[in-house]
N, C-alpha and C positions, 0 to 999 in steps of 0.2 A: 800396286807396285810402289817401291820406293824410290828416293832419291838417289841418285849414287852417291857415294861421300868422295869430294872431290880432292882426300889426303890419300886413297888408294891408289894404286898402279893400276891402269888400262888391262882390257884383257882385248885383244884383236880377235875377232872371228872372222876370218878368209876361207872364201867358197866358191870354186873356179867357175861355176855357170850361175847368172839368175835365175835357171830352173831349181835348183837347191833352196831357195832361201827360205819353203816352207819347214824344211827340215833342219838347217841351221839357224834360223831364228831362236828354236827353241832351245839352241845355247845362250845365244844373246837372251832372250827372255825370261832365261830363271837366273842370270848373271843381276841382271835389273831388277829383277824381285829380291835378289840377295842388296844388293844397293852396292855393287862394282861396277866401277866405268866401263863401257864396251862399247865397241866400234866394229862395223862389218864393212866386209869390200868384197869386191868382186875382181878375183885376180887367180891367174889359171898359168901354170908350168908350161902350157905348151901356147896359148891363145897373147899371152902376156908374161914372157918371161921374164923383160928387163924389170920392169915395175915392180911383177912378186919378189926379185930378188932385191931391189933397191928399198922394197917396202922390209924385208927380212933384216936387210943390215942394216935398216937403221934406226930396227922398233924399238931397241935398247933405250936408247937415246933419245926418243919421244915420247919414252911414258909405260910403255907395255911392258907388262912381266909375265905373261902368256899367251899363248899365239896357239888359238884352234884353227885347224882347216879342212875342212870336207870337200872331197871328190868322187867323182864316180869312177869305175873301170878302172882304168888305168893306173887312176889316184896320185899322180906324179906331185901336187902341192906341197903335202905337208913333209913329205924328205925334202925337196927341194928349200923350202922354208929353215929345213934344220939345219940345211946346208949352210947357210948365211946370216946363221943366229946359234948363238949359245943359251938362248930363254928357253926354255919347255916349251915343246911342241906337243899338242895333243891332235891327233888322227883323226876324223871321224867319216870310216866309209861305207858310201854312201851306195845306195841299192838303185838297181836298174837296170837297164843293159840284159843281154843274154844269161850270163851267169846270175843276177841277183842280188849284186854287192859281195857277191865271193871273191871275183877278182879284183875289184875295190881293197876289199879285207886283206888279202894276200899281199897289194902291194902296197899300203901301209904298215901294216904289222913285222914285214921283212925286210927293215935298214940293215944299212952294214953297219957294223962297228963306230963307232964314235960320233953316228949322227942320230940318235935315239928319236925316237914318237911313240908318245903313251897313244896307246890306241884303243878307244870305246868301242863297242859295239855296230853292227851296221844300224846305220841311221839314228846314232845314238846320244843327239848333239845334245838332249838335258844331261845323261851324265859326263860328257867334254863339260858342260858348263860347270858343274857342279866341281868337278875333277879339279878345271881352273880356280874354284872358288877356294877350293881346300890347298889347293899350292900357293894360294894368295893368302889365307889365313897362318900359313908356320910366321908368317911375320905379322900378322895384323889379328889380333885374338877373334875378334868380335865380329869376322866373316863365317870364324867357324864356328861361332854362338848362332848368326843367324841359318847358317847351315844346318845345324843341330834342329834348331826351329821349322824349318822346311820340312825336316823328317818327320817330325815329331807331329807337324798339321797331315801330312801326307797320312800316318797312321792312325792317326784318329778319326780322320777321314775313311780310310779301308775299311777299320772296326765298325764305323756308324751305319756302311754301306751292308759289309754284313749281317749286322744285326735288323737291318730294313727286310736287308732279301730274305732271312728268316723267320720272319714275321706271318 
């Protein structure tokens, strides 16, 4: 892992239960191999609303230039997150419950109008991380060098695997 470099902008990962954080780590953890600052918390729309909202309005202004959140079911964070922030909000819902992260999925991916969430995959916090990393590099070249990098061992990796199991 590398260091973060500490001239980039924070990337927040928020995740309304500690039952998630096997699943959200793995945004915070390929943010930290890319060497972006990241920070996680445990803050939930319905368990802790004043906090997620107070932490929303005022991540501008402490450092964060993007703000991941995963939920399950209901999935109420990360709109509500958009609600009280103009920074990128990225989605990540999260599986479990009866449906599976269907209804997770559904109600991330379905804001209204002027409060957007890109929204990854269920349970799909490496690419949230990744996603943030590449919204952090339109201004900072050398995130999405090391991104490029990420892909590129990822593939060689694939290739080396194949070529074993062929053997």
């Amino acid at each position: 892992m590398s260091l973060p470099d500490v001239g980039l902008p924070t990337v927040g990962v928020l995740m309304a239960s500690r039952v998630y954080a096997d699943r959200m780590d793995k945004a915070a953890a390929v943010l930290t191999e890319l060497g972006v600052p990241v920070t996680t918390h445990v803050l939930s729309a319905h368990r802790t609303p004043d906090e997620t909202a107070e932490f929303a309005r005022t991540a501008a202004d402490r450092g964060y230039a993007v703000l991941i959140c995963g939920a399950g079911q209901a999935a109420h964070v990360a709109g509500m997150v958009a609600a009280y922030t103009t920074l990128p909000v990225i989605g990540v819902p999260l599986g479990g419950g009866p449906l599976g992260g269907v209804d997770s999925l559904y109600s991330t991916v379905q804001m209204p109008n002027g409060y957007p969430v890109a929204t990854v995959a269920v349970d799909g916090g490496v690419n949230a991380g990744l996603l943030a990393a590449q919204i952090i590099a339109t201004a900072h070249p050398e995130v999405g060098e090391r991104v490029a990098s990420w892909r590129a061992r990822r593939v060689a990796d694939s290739v080396r695997r194949t070529e074993q199991e062929s053997r």
